[in-house]
KOLBA-486248 format. One line per 2 residues: their letters; for each residue x, y, z of N, C-alpha, C. Coordinates in nm, 3 decimals, m for minus. Each point is the difference from the previous one (the first is absolute). Layout:
a = X/Y/Z/X/Y/Z/X/Y/Z | ...;
! end
This chain:
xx = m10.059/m4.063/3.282/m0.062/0.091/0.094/m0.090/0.095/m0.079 | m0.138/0.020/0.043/m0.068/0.102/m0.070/m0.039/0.110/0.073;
xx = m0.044/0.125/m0.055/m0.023/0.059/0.082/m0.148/0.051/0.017 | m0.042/0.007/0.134/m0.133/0.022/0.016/m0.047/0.105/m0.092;
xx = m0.143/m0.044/m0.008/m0.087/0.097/m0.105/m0.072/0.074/0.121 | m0.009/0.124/m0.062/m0.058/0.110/0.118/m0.131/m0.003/0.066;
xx = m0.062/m0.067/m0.055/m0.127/m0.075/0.082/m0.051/m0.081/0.081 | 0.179/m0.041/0.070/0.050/m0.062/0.136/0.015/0.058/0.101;
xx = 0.012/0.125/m0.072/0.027/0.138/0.125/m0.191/0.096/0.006 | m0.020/0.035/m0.111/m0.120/0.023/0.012/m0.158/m0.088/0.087;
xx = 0.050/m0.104/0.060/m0.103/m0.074/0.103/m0.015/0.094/0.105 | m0.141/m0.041/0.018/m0.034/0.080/0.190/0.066/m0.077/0.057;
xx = 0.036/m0.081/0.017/0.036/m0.121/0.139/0.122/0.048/0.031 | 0.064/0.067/0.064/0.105/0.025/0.039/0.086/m0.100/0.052;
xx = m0.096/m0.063/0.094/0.058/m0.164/0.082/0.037/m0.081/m0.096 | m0.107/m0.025/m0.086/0.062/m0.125/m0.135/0.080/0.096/m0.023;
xx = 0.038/0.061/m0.082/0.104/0.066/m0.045/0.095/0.010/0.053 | 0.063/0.052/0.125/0.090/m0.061/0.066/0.061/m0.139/0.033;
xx = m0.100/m0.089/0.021/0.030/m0.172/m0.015/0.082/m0.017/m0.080 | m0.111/0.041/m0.152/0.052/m0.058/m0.119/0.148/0.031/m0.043;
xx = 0.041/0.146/0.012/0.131/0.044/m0.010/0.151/m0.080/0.062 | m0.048/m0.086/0.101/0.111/m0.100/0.092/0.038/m0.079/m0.108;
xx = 0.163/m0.050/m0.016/0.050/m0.062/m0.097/0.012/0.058/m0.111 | m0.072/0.107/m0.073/0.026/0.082/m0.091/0.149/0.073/m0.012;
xx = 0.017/0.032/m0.093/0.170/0.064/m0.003/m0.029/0.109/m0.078 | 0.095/0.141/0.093/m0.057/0.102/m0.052/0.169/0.015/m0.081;
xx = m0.007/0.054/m0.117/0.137/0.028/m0.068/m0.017/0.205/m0.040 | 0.142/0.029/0.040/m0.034/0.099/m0.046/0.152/0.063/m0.055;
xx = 0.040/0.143/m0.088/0.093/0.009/m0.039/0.108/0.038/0.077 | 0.139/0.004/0.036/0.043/0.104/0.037/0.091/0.132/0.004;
xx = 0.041/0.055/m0.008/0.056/0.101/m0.026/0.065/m0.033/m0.153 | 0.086/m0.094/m0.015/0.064/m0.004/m0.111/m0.075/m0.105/m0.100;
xx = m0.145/0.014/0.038/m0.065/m0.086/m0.112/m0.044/m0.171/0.031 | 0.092/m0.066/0.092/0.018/m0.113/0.001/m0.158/m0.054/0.086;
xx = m0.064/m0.088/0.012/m0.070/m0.065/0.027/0.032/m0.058/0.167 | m0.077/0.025/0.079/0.043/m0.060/0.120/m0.199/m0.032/0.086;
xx = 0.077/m0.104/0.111/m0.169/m0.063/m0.031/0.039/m0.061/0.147 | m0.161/m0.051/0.078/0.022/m0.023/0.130/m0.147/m0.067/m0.045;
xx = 0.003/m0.107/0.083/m0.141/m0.039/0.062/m0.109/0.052/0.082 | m0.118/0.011/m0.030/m0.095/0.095/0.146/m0.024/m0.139/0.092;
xx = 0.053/m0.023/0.128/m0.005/m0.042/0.083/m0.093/0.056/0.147 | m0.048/0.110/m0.016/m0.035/0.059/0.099/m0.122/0.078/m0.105;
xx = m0.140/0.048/0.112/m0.075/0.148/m0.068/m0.062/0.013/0.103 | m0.053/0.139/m0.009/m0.082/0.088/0.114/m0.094/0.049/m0.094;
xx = m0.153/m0.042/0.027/m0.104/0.070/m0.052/m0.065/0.119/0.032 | 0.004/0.114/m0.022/m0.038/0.117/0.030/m0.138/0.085/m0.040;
xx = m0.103/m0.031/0.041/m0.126/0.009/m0.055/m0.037/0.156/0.071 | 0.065/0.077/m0.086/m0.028/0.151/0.045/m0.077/0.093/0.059;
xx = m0.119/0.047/0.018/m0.076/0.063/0.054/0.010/m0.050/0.159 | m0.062/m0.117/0.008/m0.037/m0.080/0.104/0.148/m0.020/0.094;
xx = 0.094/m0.012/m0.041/0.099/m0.070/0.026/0.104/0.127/0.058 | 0.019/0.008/0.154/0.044/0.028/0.063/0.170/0.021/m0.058;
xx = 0.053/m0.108/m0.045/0.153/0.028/m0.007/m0.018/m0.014/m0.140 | m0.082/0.066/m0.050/0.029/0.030/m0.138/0.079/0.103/m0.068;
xx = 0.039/0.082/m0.057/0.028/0.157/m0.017/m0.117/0.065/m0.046 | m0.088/m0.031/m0.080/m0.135/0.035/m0.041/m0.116/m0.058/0.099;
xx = 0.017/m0.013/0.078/m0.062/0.003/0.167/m0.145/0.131/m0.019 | m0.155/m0.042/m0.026/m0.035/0.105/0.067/m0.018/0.064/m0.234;
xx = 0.028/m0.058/m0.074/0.057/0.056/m0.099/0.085/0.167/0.019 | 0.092/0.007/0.084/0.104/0.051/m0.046/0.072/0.049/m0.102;
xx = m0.018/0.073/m0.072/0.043/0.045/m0.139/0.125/0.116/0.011 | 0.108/m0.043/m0.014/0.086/0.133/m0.015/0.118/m0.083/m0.086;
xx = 0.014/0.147/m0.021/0.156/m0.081/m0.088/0.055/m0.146/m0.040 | 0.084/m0.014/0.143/0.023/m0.134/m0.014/m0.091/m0.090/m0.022;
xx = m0.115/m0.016/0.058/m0.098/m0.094/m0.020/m0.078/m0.012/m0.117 | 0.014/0.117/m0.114/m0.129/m0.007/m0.133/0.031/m0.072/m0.046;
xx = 0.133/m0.111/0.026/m0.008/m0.124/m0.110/m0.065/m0.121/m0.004 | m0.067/0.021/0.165/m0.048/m0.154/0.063/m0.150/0.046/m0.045;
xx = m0.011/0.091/m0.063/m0.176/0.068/m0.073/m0.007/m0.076/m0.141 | 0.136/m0.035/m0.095/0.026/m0.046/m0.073/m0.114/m0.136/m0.049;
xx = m0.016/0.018/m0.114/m0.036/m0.206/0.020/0.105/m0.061/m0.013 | m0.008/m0.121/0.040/0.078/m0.083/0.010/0.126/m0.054/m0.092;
xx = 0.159/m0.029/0.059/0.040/m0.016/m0.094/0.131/0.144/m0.030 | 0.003/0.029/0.131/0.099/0.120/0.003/0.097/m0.040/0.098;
xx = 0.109/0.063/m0.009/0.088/m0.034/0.110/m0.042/0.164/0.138 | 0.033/m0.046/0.132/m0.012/0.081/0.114/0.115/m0.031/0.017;
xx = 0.088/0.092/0.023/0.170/m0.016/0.070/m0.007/0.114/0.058 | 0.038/0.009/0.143/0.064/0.090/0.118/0.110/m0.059/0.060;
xx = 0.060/0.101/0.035/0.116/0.034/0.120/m0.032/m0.010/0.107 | 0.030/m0.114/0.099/m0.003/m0.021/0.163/0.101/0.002/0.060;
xx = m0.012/0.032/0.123/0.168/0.057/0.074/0.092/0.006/0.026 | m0.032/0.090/m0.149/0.145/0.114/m0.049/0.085/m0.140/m0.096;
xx = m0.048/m0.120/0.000/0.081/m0.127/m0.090/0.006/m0.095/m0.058 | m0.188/0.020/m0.008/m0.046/m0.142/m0.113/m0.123/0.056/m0.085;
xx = 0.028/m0.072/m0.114/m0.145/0.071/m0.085/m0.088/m0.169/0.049 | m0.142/0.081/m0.012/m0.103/m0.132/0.059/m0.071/0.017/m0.192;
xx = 0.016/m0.126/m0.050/m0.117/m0.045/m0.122/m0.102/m0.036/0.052 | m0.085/0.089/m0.093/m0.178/m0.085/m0.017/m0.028/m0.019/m0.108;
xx = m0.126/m0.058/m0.011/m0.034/0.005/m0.143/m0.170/0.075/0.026 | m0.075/0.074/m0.074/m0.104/0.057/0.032/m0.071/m0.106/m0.048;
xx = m0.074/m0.067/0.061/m0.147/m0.070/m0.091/m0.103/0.068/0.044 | m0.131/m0.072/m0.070/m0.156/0.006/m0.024/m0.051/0.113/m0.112;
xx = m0.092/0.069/0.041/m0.049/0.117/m0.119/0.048/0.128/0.076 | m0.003/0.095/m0.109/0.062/0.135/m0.026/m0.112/0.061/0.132;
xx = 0.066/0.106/0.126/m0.057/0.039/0.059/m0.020/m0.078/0.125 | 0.052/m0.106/0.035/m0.025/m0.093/0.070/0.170/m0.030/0.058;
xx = 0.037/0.073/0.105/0.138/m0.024/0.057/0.026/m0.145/0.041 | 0.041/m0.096/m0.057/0.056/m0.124/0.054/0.116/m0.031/m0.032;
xx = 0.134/m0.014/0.053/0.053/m0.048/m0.058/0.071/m0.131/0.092 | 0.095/m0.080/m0.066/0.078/m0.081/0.103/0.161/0.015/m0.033;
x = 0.019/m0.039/0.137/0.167/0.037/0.017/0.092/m0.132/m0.056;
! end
């Protein structure tokens, strides 16, 4: 398994970028270090300004949202109600809110 080079996340295409991510396996640590890992089976492309159910809708800038300003290649994690954190990953260029879920 390798892991993507950050210039997979840095594309404008939000759409390819989302595609491409299906079948990918995201691994990450957890609490006690150990390695735990899931397949991306699912994505939601979020092309910000334009994009109505975006959070950076409109570019939107506050708090929560200055990470989707990010370039690409960051994690977006929130709290939805009151009992799940939602992952994104931010792609395209710095200043440019896109990310996918």
């Amino acid at each position: 398994m390798q892991k993507l080079p950050l210039d997979f996340y840095t594309r404008e295409d939000t759409l390819l970028v989302a595609q491409e991510l299906l079948g990918k396996t995201l691994v990450v640590p957890d609490k006690n270090g150990n390695r735990v890992s899931g397949m991306i089976v699912e994505t939601e492309a979020y092309q910000g300004p334009q994009d109505k159910a975006a959070h950076s809708h409109n570019n939107l800038r506050t708090k929560r949202t200055e990470i989707m300003f990010h370039e690409g290649g960051v994690a977006y994690v929130f709290f939805v109600y009151g009992m799940y954190f939602q992952f994104n990953v931010v792609v395209g260029k710095e200043d440019v809110p896109h990310a996918i879920l």
